[in-house]
N, CA and C atoms as a LAMMPS dump frame, in Angstrom:
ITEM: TIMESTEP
0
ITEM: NUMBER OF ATOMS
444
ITEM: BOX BOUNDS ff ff ff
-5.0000000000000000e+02 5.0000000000000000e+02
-5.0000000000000000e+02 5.0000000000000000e+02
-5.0000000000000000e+02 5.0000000000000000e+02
ITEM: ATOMS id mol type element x y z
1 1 1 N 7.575 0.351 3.651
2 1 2 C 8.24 -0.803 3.089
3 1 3 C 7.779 -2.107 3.723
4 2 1 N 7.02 -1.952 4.678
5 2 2 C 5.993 -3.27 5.333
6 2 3 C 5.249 -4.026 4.692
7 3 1 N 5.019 -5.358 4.924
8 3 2 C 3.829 -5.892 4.208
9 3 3 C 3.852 -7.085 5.605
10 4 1 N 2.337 -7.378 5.439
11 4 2 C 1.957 -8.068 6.881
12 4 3 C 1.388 -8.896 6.796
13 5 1 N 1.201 -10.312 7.253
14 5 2 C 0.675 -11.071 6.515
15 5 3 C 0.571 -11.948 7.722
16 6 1 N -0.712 -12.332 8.01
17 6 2 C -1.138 -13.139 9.672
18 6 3 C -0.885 -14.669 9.231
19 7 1 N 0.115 -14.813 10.17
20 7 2 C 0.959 -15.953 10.042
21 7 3 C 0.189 -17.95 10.81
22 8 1 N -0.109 -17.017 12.374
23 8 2 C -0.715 -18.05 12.26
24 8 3 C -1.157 -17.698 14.16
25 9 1 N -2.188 -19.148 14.565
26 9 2 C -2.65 -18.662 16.196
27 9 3 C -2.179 -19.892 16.78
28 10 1 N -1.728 -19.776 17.953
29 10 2 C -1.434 -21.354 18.862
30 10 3 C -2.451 -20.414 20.067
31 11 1 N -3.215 -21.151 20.83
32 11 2 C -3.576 -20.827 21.939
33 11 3 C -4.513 -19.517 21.735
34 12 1 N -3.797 -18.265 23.043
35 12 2 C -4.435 -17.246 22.529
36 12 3 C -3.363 -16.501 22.07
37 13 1 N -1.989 -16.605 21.457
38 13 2 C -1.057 -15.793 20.715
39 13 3 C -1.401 -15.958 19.462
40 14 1 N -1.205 -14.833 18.708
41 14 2 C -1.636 -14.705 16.951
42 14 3 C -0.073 -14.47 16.788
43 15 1 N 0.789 -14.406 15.47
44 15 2 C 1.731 -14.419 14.868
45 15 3 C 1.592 -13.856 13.933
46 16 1 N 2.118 -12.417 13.422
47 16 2 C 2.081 -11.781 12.317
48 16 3 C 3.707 -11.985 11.708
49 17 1 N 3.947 -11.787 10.507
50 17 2 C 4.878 -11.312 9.728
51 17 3 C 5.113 -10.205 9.197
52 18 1 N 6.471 -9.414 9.525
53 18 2 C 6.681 -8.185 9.092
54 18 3 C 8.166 -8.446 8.189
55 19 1 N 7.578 -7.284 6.801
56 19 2 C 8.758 -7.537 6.055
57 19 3 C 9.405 -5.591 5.61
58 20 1 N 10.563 -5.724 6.386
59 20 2 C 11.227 -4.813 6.375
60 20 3 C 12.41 -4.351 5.41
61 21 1 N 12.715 -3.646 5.151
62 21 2 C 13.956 -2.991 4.133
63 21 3 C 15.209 -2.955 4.742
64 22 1 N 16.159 -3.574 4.458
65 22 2 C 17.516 -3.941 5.411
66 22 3 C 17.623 -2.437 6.313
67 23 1 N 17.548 -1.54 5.583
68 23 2 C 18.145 0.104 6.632
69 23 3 C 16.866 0.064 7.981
70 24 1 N 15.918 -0.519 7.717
71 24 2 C 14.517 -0.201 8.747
72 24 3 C 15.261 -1.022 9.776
73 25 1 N 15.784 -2.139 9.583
74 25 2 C 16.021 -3.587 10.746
75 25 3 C 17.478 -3.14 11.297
76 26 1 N 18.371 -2.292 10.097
77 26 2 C 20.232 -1.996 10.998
78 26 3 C 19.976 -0.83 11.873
79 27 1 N 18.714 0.202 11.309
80 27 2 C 18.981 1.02 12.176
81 27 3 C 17.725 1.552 13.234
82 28 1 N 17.001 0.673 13.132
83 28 2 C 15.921 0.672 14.241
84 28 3 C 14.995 1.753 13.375
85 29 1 N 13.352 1.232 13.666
86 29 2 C 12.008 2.43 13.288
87 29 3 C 11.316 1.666 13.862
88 30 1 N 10.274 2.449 13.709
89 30 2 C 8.869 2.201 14.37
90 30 3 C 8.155 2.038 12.779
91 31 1 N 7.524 0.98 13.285
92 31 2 C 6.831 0.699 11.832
93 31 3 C 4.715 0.163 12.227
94 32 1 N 4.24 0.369 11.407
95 32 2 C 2.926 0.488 11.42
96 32 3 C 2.536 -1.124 11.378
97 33 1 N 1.821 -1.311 12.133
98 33 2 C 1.391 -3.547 11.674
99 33 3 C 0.13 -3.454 12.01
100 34 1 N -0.546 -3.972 11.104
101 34 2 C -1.987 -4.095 11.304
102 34 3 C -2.006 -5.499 12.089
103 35 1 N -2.934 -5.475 13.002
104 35 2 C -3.166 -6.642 14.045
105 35 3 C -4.229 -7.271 13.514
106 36 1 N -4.442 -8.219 13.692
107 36 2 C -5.51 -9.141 13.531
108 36 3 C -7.039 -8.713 14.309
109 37 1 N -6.868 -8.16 15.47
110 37 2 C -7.65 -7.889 16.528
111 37 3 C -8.01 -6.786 16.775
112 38 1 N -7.158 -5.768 16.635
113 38 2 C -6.673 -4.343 17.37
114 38 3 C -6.652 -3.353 16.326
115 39 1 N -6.43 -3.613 14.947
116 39 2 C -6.068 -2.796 14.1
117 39 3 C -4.752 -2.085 13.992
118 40 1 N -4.528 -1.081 13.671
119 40 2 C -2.999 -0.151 13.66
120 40 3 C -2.421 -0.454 14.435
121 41 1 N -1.17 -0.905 15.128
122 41 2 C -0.551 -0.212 15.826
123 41 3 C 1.203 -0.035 15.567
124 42 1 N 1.363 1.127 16.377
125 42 2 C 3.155 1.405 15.915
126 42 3 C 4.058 0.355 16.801
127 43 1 N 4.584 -0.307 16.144
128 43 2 C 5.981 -1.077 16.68
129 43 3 C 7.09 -0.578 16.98
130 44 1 N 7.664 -0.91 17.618
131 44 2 C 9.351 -0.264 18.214
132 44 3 C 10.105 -1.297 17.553
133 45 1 N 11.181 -1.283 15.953
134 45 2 C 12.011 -2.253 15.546
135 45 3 C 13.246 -1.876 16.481
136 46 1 N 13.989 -2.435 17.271
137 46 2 C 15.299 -1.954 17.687
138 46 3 C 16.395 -2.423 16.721
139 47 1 N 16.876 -1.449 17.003
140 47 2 C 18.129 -1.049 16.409
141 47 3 C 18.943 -2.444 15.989
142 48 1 N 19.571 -2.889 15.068
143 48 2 C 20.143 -4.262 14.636
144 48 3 C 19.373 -5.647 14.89
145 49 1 N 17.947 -5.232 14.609
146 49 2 C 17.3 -6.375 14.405
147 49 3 C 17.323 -7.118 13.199
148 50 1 N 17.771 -8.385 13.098
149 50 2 C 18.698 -9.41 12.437
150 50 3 C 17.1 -10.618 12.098
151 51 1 N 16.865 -11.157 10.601
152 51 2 C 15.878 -11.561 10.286
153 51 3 C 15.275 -12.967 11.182
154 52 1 N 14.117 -12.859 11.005
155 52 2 C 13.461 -13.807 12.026
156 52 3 C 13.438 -13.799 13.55
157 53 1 N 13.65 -12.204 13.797
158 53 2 C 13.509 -11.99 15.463
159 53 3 C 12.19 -11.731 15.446
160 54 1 N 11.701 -12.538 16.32
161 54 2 C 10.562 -12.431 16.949
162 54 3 C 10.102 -11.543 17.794
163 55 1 N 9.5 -10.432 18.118
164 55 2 C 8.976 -8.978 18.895
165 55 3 C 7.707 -9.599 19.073
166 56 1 N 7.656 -9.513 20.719
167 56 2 C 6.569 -9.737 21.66
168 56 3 C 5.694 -8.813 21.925
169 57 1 N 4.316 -8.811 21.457
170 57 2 C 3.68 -7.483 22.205
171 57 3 C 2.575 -8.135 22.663
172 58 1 N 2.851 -8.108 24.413
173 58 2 C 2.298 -8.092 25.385
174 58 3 C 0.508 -8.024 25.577
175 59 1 N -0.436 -8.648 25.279
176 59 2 C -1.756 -8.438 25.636
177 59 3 C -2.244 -7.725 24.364
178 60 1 N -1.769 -8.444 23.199
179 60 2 C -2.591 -7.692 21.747
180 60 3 C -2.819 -9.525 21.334
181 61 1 N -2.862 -10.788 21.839
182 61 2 C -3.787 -11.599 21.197
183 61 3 C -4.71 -11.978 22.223
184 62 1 N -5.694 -13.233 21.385
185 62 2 C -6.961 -13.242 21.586
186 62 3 C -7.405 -13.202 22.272
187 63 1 N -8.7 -13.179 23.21
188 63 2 C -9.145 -13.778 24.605
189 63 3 C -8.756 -14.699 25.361
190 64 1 N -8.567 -14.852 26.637
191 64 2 C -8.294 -16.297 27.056
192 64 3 C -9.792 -16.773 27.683
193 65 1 N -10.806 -17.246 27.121
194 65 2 C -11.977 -17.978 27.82
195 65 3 C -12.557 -16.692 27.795
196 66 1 N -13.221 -16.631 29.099
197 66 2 C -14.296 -15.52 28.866
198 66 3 C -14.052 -14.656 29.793
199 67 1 N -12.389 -14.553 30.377
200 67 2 C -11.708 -13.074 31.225
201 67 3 C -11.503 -12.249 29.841
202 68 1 N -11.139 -11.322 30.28
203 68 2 C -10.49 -9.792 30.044
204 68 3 C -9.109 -10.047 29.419
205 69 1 N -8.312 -11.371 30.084
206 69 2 C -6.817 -11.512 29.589
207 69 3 C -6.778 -12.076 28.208
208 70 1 N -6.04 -11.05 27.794
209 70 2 C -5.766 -11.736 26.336
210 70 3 C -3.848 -12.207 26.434
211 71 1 N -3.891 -13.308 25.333
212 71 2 C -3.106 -13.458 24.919
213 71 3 C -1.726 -12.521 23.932
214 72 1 N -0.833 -12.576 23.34
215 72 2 C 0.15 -12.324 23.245
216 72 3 C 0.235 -11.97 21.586
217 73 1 N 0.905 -11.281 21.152
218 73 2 C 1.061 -11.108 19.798
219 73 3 C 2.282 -10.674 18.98
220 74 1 N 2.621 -12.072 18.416
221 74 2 C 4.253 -12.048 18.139
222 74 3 C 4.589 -11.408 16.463
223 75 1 N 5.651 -10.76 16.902
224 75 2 C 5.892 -10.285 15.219
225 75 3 C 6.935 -10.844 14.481
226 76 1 N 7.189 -11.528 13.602
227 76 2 C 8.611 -11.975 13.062
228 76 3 C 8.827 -11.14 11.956
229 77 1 N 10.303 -10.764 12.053
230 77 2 C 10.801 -9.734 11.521
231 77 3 C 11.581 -10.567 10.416
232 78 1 N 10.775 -9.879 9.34
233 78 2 C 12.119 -10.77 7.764
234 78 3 C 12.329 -9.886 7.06
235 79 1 N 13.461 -10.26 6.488
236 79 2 C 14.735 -8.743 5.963
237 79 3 C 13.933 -8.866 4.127
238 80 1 N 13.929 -7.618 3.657
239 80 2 C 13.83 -7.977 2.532
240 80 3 C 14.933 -7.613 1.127
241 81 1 N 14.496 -8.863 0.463
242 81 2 C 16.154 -8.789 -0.506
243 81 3 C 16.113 -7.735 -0.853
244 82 1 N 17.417 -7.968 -2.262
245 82 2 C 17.626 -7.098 -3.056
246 82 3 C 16.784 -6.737 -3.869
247 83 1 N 16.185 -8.38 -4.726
248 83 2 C 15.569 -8.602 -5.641
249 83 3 C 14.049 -8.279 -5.346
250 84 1 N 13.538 -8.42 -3.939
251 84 2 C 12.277 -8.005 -3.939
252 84 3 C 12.041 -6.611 -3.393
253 85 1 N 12.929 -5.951 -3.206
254 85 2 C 12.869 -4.539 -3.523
255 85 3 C 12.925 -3.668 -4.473
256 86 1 N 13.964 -5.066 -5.924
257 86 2 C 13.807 -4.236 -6.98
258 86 3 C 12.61 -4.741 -8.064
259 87 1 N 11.87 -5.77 -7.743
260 87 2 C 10.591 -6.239 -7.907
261 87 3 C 9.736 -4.698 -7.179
262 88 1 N 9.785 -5.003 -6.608
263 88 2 C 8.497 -3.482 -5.24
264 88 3 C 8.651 -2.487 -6.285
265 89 1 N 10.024 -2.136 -6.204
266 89 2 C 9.988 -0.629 -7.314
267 89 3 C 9.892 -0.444 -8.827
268 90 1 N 9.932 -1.6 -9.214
269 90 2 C 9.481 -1.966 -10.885
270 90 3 C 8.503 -1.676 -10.513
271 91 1 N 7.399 -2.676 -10.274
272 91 2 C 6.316 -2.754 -10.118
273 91 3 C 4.931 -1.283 -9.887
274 92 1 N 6.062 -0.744 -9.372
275 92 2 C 5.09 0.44 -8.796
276 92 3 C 5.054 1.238 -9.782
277 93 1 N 6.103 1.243 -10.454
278 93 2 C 6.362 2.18 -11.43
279 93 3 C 5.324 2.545 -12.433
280 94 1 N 5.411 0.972 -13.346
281 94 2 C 4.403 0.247 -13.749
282 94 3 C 3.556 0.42 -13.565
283 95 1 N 2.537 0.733 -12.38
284 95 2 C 1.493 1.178 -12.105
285 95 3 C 1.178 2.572 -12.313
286 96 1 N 2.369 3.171 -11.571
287 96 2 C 2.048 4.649 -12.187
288 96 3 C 2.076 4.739 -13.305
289 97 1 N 2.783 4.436 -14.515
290 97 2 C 3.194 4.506 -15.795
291 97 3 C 1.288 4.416 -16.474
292 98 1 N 1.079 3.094 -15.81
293 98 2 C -0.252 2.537 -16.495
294 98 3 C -1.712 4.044 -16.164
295 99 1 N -1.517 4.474 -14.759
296 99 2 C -2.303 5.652 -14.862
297 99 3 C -2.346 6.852 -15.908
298 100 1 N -0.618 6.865 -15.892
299 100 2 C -0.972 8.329 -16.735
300 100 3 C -0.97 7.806 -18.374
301 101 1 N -0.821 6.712 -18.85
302 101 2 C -1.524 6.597 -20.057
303 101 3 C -3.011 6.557 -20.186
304 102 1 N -3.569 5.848 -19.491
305 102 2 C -5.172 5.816 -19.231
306 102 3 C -5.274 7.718 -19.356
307 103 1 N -5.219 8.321 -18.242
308 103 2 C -5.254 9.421 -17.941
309 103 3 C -4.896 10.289 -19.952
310 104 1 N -3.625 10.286 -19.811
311 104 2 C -3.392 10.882 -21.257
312 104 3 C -4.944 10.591 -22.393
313 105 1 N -4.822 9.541 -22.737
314 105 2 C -5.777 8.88 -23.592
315 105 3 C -7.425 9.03 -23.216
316 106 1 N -7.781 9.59 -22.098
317 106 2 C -8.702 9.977 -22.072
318 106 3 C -8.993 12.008 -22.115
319 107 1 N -7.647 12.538 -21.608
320 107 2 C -7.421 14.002 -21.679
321 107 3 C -7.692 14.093 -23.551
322 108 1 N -6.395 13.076 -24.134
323 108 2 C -6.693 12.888 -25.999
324 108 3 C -8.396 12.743 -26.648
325 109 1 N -9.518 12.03 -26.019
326 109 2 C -11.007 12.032 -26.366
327 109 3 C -11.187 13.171 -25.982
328 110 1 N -10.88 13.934 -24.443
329 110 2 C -11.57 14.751 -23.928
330 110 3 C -11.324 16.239 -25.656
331 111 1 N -10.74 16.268 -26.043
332 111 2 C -9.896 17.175 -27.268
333 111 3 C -10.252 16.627 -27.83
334 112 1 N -10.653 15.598 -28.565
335 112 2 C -11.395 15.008 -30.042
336 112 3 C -12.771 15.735 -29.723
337 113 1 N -13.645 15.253 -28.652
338 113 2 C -14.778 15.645 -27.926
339 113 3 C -15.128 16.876 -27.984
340 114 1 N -14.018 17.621 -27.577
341 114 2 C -14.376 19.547 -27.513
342 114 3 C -14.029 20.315 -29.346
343 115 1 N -13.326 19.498 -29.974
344 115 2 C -13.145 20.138 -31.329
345 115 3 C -14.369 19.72 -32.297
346 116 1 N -14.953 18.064 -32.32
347 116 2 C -16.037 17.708 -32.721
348 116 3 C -17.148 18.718 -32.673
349 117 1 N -16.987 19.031 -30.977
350 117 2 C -18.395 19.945 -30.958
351 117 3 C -18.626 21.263 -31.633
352 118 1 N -17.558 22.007 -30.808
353 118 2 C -17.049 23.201 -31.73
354 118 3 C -17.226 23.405 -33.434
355 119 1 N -16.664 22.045 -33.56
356 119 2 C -17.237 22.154 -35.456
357 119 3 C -18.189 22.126 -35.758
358 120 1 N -19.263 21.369 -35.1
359 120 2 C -19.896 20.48 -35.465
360 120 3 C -20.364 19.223 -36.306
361 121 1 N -18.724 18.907 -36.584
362 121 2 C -18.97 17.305 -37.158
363 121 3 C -19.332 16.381 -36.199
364 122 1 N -19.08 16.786 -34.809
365 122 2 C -19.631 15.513 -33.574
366 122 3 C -20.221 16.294 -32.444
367 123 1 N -21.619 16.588 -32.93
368 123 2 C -22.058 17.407 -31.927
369 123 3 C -22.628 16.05 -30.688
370 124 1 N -21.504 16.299 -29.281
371 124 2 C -22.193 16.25 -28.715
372 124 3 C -22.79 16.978 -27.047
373 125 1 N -22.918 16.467 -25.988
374 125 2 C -23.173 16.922 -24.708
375 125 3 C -21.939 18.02 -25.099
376 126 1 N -22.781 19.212 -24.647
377 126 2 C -21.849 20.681 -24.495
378 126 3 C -20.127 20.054 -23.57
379 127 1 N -20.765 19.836 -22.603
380 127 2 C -19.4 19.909 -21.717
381 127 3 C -19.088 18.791 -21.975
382 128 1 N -19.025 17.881 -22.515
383 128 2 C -18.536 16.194 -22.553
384 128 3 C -16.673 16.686 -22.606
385 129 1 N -16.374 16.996 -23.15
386 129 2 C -15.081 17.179 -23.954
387 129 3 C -14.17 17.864 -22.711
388 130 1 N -14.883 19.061 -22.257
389 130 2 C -14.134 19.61 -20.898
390 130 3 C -14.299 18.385 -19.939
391 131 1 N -15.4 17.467 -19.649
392 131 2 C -15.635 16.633 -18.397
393 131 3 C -14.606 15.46 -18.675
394 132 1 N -13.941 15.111 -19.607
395 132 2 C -13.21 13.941 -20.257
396 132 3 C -11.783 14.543 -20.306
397 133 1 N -11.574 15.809 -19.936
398 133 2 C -9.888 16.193 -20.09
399 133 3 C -10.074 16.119 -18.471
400 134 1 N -11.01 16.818 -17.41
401 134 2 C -10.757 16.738 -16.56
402 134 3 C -10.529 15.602 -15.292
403 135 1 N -11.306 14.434 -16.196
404 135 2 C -11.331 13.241 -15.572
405 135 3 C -9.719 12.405 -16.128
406 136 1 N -9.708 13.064 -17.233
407 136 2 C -8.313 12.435 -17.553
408 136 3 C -7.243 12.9 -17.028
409 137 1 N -7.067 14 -16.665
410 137 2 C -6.072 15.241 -16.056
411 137 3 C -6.054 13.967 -14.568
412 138 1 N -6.783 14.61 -13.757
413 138 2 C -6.889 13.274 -12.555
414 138 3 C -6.665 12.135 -12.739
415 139 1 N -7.014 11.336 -13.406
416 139 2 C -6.687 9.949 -13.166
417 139 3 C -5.287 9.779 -13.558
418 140 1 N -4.903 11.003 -14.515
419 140 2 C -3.052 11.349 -14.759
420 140 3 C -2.074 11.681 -13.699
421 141 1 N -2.438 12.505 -13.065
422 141 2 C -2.398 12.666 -11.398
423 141 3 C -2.075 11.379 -10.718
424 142 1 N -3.023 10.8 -10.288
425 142 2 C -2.978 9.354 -9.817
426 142 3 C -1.919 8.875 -9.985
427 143 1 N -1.681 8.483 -11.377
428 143 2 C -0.631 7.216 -11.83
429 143 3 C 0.778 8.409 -11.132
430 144 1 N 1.035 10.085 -11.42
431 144 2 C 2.267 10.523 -10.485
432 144 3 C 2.693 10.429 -9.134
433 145 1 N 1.578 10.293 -8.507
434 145 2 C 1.632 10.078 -6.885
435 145 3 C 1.649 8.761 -6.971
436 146 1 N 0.773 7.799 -7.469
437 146 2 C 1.575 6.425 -7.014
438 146 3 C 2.31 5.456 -7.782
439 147 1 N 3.389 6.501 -8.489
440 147 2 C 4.254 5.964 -9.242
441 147 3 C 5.329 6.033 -8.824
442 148 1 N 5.365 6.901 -7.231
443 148 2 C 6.781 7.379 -7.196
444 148 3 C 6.933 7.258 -5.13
């Protein structure tokens, strides 16, 4: 339910934004934040963290000059509504929805494709018709896993 978005640098501290789902911030998780610098790492949210708390992690910003010490890397924690959670889950839906029509509608050629041939009113490539249900079957797939 994260989304991260590099906020900004003073010095050698970077500032990310983390946007959490009210249950992640009342009841504490560890959540994934991509760093600017560092890549992955897991965060500790504690327990009744309340929007716009700032979480310090210690020696994840930039260089200071040309030592070894780096700077600081702050996270601000923002709650997310109602409305953009029920935006998030429309949305996704939508996406899945949009796969498995693609998907359907190409499984539907892949069956125009294999009966054509079979007759021979549309002879074409032997396997076209099996290779077009199976590419459609998958990309139908797709839109279920990230529809849900």
């Amino acid at each position: 339910m994260e989304t991260i978005e590099q906020s900004g640098i003073k010095g050698e501290d970077l500032s990310v934004s983390l946007l959490l789902a009210p249950e992640e911030a009342v009841s504490g998780s560890y959540v994934k934040v991509v760093t600017p610098l560092d890549g992955e790492i897991l965060v500790k949210v504690p327990e009744g963290t309340k929007a716009e708390t700032r979480l310090r992690m210690q020696g994840l910003g930039s260089r200071k000059g040309n030592s070894d010490e780096r700077g600081d890397l702050y996270v601000t924690v923002m709650i997310m509504t109602t409305d953009e959670r029920r935006n998030e889950s429309s949305s996704s839906i939508g996406e899945g929805a949009g796969f498995q029509i693609v998907g359907g509608c190409i499984i539907a050629l892949g069956v125009i494709l294999l009966l054509g041939n079979i007759t021979g009113i549309m002879p074409t490539f032997p396997f076209a018709g099996f290779l077009a249900m199976i590419v459609g079957g998958l990309i139908s797939r797709l839109g279920k896993t990230s529809g849900m």
